[in-house]
C-alpha positions in Angstrom: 21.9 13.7 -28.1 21.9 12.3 -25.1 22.4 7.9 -24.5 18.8 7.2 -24.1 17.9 9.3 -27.3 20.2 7.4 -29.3 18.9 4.6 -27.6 15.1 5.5 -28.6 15.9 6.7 -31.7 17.6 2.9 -32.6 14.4 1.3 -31.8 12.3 3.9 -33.5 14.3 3.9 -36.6 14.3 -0.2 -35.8 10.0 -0.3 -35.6 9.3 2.0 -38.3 10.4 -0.5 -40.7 7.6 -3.3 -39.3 4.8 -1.0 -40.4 1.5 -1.8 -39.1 1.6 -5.0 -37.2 -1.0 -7.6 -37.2 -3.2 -8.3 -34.6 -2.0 -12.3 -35.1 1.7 -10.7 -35.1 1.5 -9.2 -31.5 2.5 -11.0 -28.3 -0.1 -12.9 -26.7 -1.9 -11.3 -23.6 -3.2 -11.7 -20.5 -1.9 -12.5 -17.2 -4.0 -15.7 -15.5 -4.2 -13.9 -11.9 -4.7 -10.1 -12.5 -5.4 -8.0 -15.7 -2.4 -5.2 -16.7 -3.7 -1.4 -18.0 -1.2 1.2 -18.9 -2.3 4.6 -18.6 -2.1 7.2 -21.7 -1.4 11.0 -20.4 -3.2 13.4 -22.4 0.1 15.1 -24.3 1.2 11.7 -25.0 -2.2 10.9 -27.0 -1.1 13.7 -29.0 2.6 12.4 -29.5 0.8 9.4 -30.6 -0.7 11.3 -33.8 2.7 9.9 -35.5 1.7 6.6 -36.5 5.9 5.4 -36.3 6.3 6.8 -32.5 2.5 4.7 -31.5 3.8 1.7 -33.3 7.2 1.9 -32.4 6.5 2.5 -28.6 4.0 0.0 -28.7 6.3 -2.8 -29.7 8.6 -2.0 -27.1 5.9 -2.2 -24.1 3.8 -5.0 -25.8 7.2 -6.9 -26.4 7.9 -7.5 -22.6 5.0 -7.1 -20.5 1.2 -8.4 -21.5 -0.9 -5.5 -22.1 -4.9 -6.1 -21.7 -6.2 -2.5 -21.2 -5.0 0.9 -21.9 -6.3 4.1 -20.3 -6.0 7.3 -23.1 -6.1 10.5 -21.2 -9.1 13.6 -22.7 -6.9 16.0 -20.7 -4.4 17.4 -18.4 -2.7 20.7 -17.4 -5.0 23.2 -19.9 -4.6 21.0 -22.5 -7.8 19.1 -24.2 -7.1 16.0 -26.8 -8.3 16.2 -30.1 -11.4 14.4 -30.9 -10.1 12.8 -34.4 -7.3 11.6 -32.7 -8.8 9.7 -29.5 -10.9 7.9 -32.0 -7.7 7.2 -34.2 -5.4 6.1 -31.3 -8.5 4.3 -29.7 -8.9 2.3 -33.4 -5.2 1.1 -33.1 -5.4 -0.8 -29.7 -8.7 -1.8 -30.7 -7.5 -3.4 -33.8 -5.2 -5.1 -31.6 -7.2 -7.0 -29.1 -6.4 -4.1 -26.4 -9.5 -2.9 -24.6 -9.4 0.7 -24.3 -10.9 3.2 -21.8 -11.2 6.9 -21.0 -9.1 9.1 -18.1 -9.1 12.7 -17.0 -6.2 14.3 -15.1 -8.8 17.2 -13.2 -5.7 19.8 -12.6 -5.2 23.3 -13.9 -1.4 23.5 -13.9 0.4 20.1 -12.4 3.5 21.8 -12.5 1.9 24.4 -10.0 1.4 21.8 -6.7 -1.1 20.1 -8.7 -3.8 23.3 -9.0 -6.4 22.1 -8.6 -10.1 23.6 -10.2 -12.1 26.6 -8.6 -15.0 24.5 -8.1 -16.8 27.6 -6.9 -16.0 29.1 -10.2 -19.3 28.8 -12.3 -16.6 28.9 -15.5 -14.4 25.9 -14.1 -17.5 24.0 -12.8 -18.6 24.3 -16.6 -15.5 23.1 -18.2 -14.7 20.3 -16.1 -18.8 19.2 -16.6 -17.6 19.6 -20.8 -14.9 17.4 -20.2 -16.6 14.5 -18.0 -19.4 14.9 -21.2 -16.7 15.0 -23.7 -15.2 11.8 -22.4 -18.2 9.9 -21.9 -18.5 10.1 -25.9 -15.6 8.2 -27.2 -15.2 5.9 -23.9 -17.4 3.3 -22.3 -15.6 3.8 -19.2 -13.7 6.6 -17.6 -11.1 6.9 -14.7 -10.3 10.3 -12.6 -6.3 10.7 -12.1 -5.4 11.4 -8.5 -5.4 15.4 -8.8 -9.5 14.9 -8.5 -9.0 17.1 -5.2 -9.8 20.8 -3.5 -7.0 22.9 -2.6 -7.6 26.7 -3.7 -8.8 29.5 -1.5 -10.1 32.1 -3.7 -12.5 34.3 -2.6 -15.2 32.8 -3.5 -14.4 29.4 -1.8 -13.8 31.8 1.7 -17.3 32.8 0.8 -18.9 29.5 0.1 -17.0 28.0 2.9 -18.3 30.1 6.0 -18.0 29.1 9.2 -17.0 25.3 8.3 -13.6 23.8 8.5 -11.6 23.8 5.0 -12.0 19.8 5.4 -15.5 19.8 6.2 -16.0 22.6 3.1 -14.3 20.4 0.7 -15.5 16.7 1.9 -19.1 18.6 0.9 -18.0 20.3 -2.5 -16.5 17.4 -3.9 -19.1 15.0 -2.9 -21.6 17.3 -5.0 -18.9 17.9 -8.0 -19.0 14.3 -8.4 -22.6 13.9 -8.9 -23.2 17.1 -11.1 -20.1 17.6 -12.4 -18.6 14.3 -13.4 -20.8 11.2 -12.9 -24.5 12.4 -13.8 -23.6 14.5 -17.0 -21.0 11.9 -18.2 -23.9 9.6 -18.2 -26.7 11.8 -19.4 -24.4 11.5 -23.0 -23.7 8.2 -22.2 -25.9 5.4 -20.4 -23.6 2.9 -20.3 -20.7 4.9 -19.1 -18.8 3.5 -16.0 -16.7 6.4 -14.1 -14.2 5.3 -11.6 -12.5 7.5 -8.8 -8.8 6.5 -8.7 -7.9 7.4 -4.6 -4.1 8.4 -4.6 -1.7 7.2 -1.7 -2.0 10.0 1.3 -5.3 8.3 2.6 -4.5 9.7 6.1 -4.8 13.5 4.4 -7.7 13.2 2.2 -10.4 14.9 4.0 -8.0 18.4 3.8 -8.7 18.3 0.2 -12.6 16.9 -0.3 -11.3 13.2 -1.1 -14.3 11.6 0.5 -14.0 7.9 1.4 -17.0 7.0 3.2 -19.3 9.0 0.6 -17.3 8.4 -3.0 -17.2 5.4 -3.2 -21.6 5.1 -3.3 -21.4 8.2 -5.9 -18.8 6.4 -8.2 -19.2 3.5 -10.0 -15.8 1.6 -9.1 -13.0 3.1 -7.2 -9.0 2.7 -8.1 -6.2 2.2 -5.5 -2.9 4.4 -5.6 -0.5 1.9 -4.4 3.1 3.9 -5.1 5.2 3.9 -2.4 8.4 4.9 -3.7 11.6 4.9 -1.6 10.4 6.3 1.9 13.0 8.8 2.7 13.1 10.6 -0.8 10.1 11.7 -0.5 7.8 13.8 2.4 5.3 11.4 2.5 7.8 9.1 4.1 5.1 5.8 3.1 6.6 2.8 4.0 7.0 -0.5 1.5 3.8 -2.3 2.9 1.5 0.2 2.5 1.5 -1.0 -1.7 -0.3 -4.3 0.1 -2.0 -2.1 3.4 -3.7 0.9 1.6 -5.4 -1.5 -1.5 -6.8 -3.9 1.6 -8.2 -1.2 3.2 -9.7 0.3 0.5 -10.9 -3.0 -0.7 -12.6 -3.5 3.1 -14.1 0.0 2.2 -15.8 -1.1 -1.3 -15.8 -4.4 -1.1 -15.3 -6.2 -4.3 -15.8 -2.8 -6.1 -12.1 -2.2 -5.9 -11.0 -2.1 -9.5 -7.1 -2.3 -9.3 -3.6 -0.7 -7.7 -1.6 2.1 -9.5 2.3 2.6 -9.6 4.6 4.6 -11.2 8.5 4.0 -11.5 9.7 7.4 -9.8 11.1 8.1 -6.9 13.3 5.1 -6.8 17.0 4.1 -5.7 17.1 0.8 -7.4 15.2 -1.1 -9.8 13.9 -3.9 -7.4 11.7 -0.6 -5.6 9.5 -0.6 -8.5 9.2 -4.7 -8.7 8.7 -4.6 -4.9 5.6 -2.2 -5.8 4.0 -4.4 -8.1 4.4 -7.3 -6.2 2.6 -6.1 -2.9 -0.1 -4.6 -4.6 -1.0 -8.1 -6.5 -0.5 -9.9 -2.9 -3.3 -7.8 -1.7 -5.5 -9.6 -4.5 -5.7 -6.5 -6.6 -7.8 -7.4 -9.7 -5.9 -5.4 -12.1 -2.8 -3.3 -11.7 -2.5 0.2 -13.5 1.4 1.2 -15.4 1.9 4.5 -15.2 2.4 5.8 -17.6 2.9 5.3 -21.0 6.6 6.9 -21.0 8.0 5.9 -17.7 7.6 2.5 -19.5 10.3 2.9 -22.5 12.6 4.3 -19.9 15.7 2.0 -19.8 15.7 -0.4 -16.8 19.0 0.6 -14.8 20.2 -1.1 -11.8 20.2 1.5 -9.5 22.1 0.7 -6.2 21.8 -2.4 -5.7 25.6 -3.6 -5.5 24.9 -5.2 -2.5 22.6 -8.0 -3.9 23.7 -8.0 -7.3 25.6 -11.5 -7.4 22.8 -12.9 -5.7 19.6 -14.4 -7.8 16.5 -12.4 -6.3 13.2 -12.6 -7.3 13.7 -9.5 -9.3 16.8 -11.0 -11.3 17.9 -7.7 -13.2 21.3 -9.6 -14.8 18.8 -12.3 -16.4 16.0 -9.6 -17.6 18.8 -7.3 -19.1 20.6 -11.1 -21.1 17.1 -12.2 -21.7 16.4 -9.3 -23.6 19.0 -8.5 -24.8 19.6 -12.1 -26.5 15.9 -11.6 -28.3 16.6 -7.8 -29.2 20.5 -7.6 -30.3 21.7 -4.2 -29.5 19.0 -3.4 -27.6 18.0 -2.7 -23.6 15.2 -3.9 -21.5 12.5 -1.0 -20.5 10.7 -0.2 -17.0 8.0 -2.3 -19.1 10.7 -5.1 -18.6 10.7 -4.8 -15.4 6.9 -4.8 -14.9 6.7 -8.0 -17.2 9.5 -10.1 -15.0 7.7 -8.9 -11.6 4.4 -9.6 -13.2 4.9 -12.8 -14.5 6.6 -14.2 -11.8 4.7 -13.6 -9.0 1.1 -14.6 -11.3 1.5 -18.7 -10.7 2.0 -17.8 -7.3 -1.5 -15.2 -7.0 -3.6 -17.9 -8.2 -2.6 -20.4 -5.3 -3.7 -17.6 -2.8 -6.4 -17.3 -0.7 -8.2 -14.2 0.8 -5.9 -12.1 2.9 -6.5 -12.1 6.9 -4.3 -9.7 9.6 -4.9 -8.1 12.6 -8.0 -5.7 12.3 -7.5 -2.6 12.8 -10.2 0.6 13.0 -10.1 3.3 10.5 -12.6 5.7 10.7 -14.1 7.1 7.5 -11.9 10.3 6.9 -9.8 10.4 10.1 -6.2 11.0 10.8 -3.9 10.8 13.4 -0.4 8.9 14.0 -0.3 8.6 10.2 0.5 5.5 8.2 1.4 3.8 11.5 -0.4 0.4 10.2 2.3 0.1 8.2 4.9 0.1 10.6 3.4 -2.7 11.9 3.6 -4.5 8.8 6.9 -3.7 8.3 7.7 -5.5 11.4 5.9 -8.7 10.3 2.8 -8.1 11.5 -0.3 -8.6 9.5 -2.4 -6.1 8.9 -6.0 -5.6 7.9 -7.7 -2.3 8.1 -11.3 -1.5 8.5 -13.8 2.1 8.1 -15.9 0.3 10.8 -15.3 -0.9 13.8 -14.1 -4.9 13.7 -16.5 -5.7 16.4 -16.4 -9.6 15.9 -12.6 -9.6 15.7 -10.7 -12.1 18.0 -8.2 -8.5 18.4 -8.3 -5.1 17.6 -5.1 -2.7 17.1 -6.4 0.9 17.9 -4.4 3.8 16.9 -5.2 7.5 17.6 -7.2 7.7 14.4 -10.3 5.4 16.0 -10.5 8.5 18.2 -12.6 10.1 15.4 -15.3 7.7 16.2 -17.5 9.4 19.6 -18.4 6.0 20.4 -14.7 4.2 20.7 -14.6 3.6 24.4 -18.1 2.2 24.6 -16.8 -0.2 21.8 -13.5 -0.5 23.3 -15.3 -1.8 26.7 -18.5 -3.8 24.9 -15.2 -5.8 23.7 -14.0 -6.3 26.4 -16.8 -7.5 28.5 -17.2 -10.6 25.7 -13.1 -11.5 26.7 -12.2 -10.2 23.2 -8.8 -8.3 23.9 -8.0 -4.6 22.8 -4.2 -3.3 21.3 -4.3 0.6 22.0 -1.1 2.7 21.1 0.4 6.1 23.4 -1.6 8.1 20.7 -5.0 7.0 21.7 -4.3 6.7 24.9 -3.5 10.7 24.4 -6.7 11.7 22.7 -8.9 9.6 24.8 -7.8 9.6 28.7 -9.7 12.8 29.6 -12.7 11.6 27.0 -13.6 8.3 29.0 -10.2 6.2 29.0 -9.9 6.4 32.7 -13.1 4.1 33.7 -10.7 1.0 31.5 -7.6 1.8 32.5 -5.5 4.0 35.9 -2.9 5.6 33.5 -1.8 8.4 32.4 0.3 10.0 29.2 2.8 12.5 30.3 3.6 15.8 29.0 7.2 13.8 29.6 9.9 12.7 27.4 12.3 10.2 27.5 15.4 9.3 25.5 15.9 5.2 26.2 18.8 2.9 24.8 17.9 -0.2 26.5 14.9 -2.6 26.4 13.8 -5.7 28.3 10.8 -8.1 28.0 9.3 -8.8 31.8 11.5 -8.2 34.9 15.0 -7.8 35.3 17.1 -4.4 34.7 17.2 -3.6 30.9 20.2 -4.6 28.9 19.3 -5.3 25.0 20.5 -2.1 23.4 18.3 -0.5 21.2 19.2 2.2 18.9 22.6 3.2 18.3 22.3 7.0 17.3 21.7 8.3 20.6 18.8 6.5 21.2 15.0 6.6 21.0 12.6 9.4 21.8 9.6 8.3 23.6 6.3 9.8 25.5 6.3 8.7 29.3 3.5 6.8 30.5 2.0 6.9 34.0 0.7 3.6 35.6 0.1 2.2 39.2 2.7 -0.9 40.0 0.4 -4.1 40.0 -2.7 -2.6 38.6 -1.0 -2.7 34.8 2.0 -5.1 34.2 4.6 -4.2 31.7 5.6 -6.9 29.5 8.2 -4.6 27.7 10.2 -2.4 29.2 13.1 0.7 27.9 15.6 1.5 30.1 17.2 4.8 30.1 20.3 6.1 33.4 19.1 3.2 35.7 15.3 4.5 35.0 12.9 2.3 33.2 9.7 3.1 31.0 6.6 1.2 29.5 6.8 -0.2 26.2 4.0 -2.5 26.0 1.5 -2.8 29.7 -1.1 -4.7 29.9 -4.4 -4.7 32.1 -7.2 -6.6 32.6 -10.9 -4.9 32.3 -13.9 -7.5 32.7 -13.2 -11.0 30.6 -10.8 -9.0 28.0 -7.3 -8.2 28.2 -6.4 -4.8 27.0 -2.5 -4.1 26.2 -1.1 -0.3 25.8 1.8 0.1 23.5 3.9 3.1 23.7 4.9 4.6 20.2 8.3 6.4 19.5 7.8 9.8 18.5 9.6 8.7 15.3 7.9 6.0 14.1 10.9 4.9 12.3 12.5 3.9 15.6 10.4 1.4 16.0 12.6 -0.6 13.7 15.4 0.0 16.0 13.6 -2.2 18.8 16.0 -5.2 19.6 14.5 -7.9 17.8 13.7 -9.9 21.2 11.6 -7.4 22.3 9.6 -7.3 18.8 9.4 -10.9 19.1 7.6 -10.4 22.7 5.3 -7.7 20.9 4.7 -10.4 18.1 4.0 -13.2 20.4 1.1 -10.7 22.7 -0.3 -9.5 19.6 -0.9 -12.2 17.4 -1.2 -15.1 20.0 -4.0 -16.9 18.6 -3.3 -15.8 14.6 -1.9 -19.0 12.6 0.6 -17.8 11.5 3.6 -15.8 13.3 6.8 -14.4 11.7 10.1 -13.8 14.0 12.9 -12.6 12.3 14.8 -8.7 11.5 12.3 -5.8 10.9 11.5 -5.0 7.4 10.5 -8.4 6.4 6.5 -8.9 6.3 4.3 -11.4 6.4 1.0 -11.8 4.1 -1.2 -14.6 5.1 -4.1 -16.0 3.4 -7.0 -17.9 4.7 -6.1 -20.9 2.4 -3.0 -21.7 4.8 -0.7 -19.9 2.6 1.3 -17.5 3.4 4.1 -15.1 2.0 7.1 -13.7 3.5 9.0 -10.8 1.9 12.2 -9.4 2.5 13.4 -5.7 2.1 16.3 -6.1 3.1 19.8 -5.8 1.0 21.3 -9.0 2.6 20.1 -12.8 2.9 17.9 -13.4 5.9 16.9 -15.8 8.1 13.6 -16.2 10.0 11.3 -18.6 11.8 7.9 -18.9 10.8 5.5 -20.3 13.7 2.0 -22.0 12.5 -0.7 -23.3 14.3 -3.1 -26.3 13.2 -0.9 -29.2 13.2 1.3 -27.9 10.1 4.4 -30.1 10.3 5.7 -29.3 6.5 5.6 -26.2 4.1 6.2 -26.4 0.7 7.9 -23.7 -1.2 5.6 -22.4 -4.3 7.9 -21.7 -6.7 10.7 -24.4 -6.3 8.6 -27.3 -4.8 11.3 -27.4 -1.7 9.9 -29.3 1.2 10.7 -27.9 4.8 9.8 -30.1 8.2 8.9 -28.0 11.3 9.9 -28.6 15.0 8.1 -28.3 17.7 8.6 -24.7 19.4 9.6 -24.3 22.8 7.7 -22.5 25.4 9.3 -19.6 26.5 9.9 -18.4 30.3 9.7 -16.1 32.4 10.1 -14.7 36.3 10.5 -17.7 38.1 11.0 -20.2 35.3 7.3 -20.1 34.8 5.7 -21.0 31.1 4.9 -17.8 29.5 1.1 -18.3 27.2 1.9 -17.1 24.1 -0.9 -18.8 22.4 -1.8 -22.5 21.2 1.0 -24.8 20.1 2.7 -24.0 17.5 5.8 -25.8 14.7 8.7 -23.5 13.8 10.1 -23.7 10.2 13.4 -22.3 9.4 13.7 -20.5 6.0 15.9 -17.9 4.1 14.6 -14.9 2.3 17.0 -13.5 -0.5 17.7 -9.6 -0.3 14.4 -7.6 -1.9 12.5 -11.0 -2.6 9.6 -13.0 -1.5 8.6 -16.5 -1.4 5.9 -18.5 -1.1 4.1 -21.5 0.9 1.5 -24.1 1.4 0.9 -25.5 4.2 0.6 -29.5 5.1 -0.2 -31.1 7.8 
C-alpha cells in the first residue's frame, strides 16, 4: 500500500466511527466575498454509494475549506450515474446545508484526447438529448464540463461540412446542439432548469472545435470561466500565471454580469503555491464563485513541491503554518489540496470585499478570432493591466491591438476614427503583418520584413545600445521598416553595431499611434532589460492611475476604488515602485494596516536634457513583495 493509502485509509478508518454527522455538527460555511462549489465526477458519485467513503471524504474537505455548493456529475466517459443514487448523494448535502447542482462531462472516451460526440450521428445526438433530459430531472441547475466541443471527422461530418471551414462547420453545429440538444429538451422536462456552459482555458482555439463565444453565451443561461493555468512550461498550452485574472475579465466583458464563476484544478503543478496563485487571481478578477475541481484532487495531500527557495520566508501561501495548523487540530494527520484552497480562500476574502471594479488597458478581441495567442497576458505579466473586450473599446483613452483585431474588416477605419478624436492606438509587429497590405499604409509609412534579427542590446531614445538583454544568445525578432523622422523610435535593440525598432511611434491626425515589435518568442519579452520595460510602461499607461515599475513577472490589478494589488511570481523578495496619480501621498497596506508615504517622482530625460511627458504627476511608493505573494492597498490622499 502505498503512503497516501495508508494515509486515506487512517482517516477513513478515523470518520467511519462519527457516523452520520449533524447538520449543527458541520463547519460553518460561506466565504463573505465569493461562494466555493466543488465539482462531483460522475465515477466518483458512484464511489459515493458507500455511505463511510461520502462521509469520511466529506469531513476531510468540509473540515478545511467552506463548502456552499457541490456540482454531482450524470456522466462521463460511457458511463451514466444511477438514478437512486443521484437522489441519495443529492439527500446527503442537502441535509447538510450544501446546495447541490447538476454536471455533464459531454466526452465519449477522455482518455482518448477527449473524444468528443458524433454530433452528426442521429444515435449520439439522441443520447446526449437523454442525458441533458435526464439531468434536468434530479437538478434545478446544470453545468457542461469543458469537453462540450467538436473534434471528429467521420464521414458523415465531411458530408455535413461541405465546402465550409472545419471552424465555421463546427461554430454552426454546436450552436444548434445547444439549443436542440441540451438547453431546449433539458427544459421541456424541467421549466425551471438553469444550464450553464463552463468555457475551458484555450479561448484563442475555440472556434477549431464549435466553442462559440459571441453566440453561446445568448443560447445558455449563465456561462463558467476555466481559469487553470498550471505551470506554463509543463504543459503545450504554455498559459501564463495572469491569464487565471485575464481570461475570467474577458469573459466577464463578454456576458456581463452573467459570468457565474472561475474553475481550477491542482494538476500540472511544481509547487504548492501554483495552485493558491490560481485561486487567488481568479477571485481578483471579481469572480462570483470559484469551482474545486474535483472531488479527489481535494483529499490529495498538500506537498511542498519545490519551493526551497521561499520556504523560510512567510508568504501569503504559508505552507509550514497550514501543515502545523492542521496538524495541531487533526493529530496524526495531513493537510489536503482542500487545505490549500481553504488558506488561499480565506485569506485573500477580507481583502475581495475592499475591492472595486477592475480597469486595465483595453484591449480588442474579436468574437472567435486568434492570432499572436495569449499575448495579453504577457503584458500582464509585465505589470501591465489588462482588460479585454469582443468589441471594439471605442471610448477608451488607449487601445492595445494585437493581430487578433485583424479579424474585424473594419479595424483600420476604427483604428483611424480614433485617431482623428486624439485618442492614441498601441499596435504590435503582428498586426502590423496582417494589416499593411489591407489599409495600414494610409496611417502609417512602414513596413514588416520577411527579415530576422537576433538583438542582445536595447536602448530607450538615442544613443548606441548598451543594456544587455537576454543572455542565451539573444532575442529573435521580425525587422521593421520605417522612414528616419517620419516614425521615431522610443526603444531600440541593438544587434553587431545595427539597431532595430522596439517600440516607434507616429503621429496620424490628433492621435498618437505607437508600433511595438514582438519577439517571435513571446517569452523573451521577459528578457527585456527592465529600463526598457519601464519606457514601454511609462508610453503605454501614461495617463492610467496607477503604474508599476519593478522585475517582470510581478502584475498589477487595479480597481476603480483606488485600490490596487500587486503580486509577485517570483521565488525571491522583490522590490518595486508603484507610481499613482490624483494626489495620493499615502497607501495603506490591507492586510497589516502598514502606512507608506510617497515622494514626489522625478521627471525623466532625454536627448538634450529635455523633460520626457510621461503623463500627469505622479508620487512613487516603495514596497516589497514576498516570493509567490500579493498584497494589498488603499489609497489616501
Amino acid at each position: 500500500m502505498t503512503r497516501f493509502g495508508r494515509w486515506f485509509l487512517l482517516v477513513l478508518c478515523c470518520c467511519s466511527l462519527c457516523q452520520y454527522f449533524s447538520p449543527s455538527a458541520s463547519a460553518e460555511r460561506g466565504y463573505k466575498s465569493f461562494e466555493v462549489a466543488v465539482y462531483v465526477p460522475e465515477y466518483v458519485v458512484e464511489q459515493m454509494k458507500d455511505s463511510n467513503y461520502l462521509q469520511s471524504t466529506w469531513k476531510i474537505i468540509n473540515d478545511q475549506v467552506k463548502v456552499d455548493k457541490v456540482y454531482l456529475e450524470t456522466y462521463r466517459s460511457g458511463r451514466v450515474a444511477d438514478d437512486q443514487l443521484l437522489d441519495q448523494v443529492k439527500k446527503f448535502f442537502v441535509d447538510r446545508g450544501v446546495e447541490v447542482a447538476g454536471g455533464i462531462g459531454l466526452t465519449v472516451m477522455e482518455s482518448n484526447n477527449f473524444q468528443s460526440f458524433c454530433y452528426t450521428d442521429p444515435k449520439d445526438r439522441d443520447f446526449v438529448k437523454m442525458l441533458a433530459q435526464k439531468t434536468a430531472r434530479h437538478f434545478d441547475e446544470i453545468i457542461l464540463d469543458d469537453f462540450y466541443f467538436n473534434n471528429t471527422k467521420y464521414d458523415s461530418d465531411i458530408a455535413a461540412k461541405g465546402s465550409k471551414s472545419w471552424a465555421e462547420f463546427r461554430l454552426g453545429l454546436m450552436d444548434q446542439v445547444s439549443r436542440e440538444l441540451i438547453v431546449d429538451p433539458a427544459k421541456a422536462v424541467n421549466s425551471k432548469v438553469k444550464v450553464i456552459i463552463k468555457f475551458p482555458n484555450w479561448y484563442e482555439h475555440f472556434q477549431g472545435n464549435g466553442y462559440d463565444l459571441k453566440n453561446e453565451p445568448g443560447i445558455f443561461d449563465e456561462i463558467w470561466t476555466g481559469n487553470e493555468t498550471r505551470e506554463a512550461d509543463m504543459t503545450p498550452q504554455h498559459l501564463q500565471q495572469y491569464q487565471s485574472y485575464e481570461i475570467f475579465r474577458y469573459f466577464e466583458n463578454i456576458s456581463p454580469g452573467r459570468n457565474g464563476g472561475g474553475w481550477v484544478d491542482t494538476g500540472g503543478i511544481r509547487y504548492v503555491d501554483r495552485y493558491a496563485e490560481q485561486l487567488w487571481d481568479t477571485m481578483l478578477a471579481k469572480a462570483p464563485s470559484i469551482m474545486l475541481f474535483k472531488w479527489t484532487e481535494l483529499l490529495n495531500p498538500a506537498v511542498a513541491g519545490q519551493r526551497q527557495a521561499w520556504s523560510d520566508i512567510h508568504t501569503s501561501f504559508d505552507y509550514q503554518q497550514l501543515v502545523n495548523e492542521y496538524e495541531k487540530s487533526h493529530p496524526g494527520l495531513h493537510s489536503t489540496m482542500a487545505g490549500v484552497a481553504g488558506y488561499a480562500l480565506g485569506g485573500i476574502d477580507p481583502v475581495i470585499g475592499r475591492l472595486g471594479n477592475p480597469i486595465g488597458i483595453a484591449s480588442y478581441k474579436p468574437y472567435n478570432s486568434s492570432g499572436e495567442d495569449f499575448l495579453q497576458n504577457y503584458f500582464g505579466m509585465m505589470g501591465i493591466p489588462i482588460e479585454m473586450y469582443p468589441s471594439f473599446p471605442a471610448d477608451a483613452k488607449v487601445v492595445l491591438l494585437t493581430q487578433e483585431a485583424a479579424d474585424d474588416p473594419q479595424i483600420v477605419s476604427k483604428i483611424k476614427a480614433r485617431l482623428e478624436a486624439g485618442k492614441d492606438v498601441f499596435i504590435t509587429s503582428g498586426l502590423v503583418q496582417a494589416l499593411q497590405d489591407k489599409g495600414l499604409g494610409d496611417l502609417l509609412s512602414l513596413r514588416y520584413t520577411s527579415r530576422k534579427a537576433i538583438v542582445d542590446q536595447f536602448a530607450a531614445g538615442y544613443g548606441a545600445p548598451v543594456e544587455a538583454g537576454n543572455k542565451n544568445g539573444g532575442i529573435l525578432i521580425p525587422e521593421i521598416d520605417f522612414f528616419t523622422n517620419d516614425a521615431v523610435p522610443l526603444i531600440r535593440a541593438g544587434a553587431n553595431g545595427n539597431s532595430f525598432p522596439i517600440l516607434l511611434s507616429d503621429h496620424y491626425s490628433k492621435g498618437v499611434i505607437y508600433v511595438l515589435t514582438i519577439p517571435d518568442n513571446f517569452n523573451d519579452l521577459y528578457s527585456y532589460p527592465s529600463g526598457i520595460v519601464s519606457v514601454l510602461r511609462e508610453n503605454l499607461l501614461r495617463d492610467f492611475p496607477v503604474r508599476l515599475d519593478g522585475p517582470d513577472k510581478v502584475s498589477l490589478f487595479a480597481y476603480d476604488n483606488h485600490t490596487f494589488v500587486v503580486e509577485s511570481y517570483l521565488d525571491q523578495p522583490v522590490a518595486v515602485t508603484v507610481a499613482l496619480t490624483g494626489g495620493t501621498t499615502k497607501i495603506t497596506n490591507m492586510q497589516t494596516g502598514d502606512v507608506t508615504t510617497g515622494s514626489a517622482s522625478t521627471p525623466r530625460r532625454g536627448f538634450g536634457g529635455r523633460i520626457i511627458n510621461t503623463g500627469p504627476d505622479r508620487v512613487n511608493f516603495q514596497i516589497t513583495i514576498q516570493p509567490h505573494s500579493y498584497a494589498a492597498f488603499s489609497e489616501t490622499p
